[in-house]
C-alpha positions in Angstrom: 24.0 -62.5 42.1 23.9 -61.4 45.6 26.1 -64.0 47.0 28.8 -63.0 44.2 28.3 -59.3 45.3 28.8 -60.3 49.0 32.2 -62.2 47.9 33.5 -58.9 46.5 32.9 -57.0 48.9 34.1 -59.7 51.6 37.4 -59.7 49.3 37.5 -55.6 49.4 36.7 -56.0 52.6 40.1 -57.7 53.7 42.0 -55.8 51.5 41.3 -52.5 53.3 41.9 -53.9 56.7 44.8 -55.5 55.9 45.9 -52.4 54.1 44.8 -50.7 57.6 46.8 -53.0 59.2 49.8 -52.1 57.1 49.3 -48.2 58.0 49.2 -48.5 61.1 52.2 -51.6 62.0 54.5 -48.6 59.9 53.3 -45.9 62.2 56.3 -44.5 64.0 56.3 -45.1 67.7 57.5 -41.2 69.0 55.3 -39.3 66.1 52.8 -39.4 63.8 52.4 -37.1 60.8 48.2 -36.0 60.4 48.2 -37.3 56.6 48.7 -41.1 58.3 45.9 -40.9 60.6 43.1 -39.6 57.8 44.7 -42.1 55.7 43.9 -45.0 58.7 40.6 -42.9 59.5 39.5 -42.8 56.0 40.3 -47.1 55.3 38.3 -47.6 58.5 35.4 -45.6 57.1 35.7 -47.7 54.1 35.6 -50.8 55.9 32.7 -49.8 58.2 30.9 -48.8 55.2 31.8 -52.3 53.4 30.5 -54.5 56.5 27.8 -52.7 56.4 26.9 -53.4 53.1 27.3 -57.1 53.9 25.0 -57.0 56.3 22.1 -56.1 54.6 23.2 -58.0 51.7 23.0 -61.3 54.0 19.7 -59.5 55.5 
């Protein structure tokens, strides 16, 4: 059970940074508009949070 819970959260995992990724590549070079960045802060809380959760799932 754990090792299915780790491959969800693996896969959720690289969906938020590639999501971040996203974000960030469309971020205009000359300006950025606030709502971006908490968007990009608040994915890389998420993904933080989710590797975390792996870890002490793999213990």
């Amino acid at each position: 059970m754990e090792e299915e819970q780790v491959k969800d959260l693996e896969k959720k995992l690289q969906e938020l940074i590639s999501e971040r990724k996203e974000r960030e590549a469309s971020l205009p070079a000359h300006s950025i508009r606030p709502h971006q960045l908490l968007i990009i802060e608040e994915l890389t809380e998420q993904i933080d949070e989710l590797k975390a959760q792996i870890m002490a799932l793999k213990g």
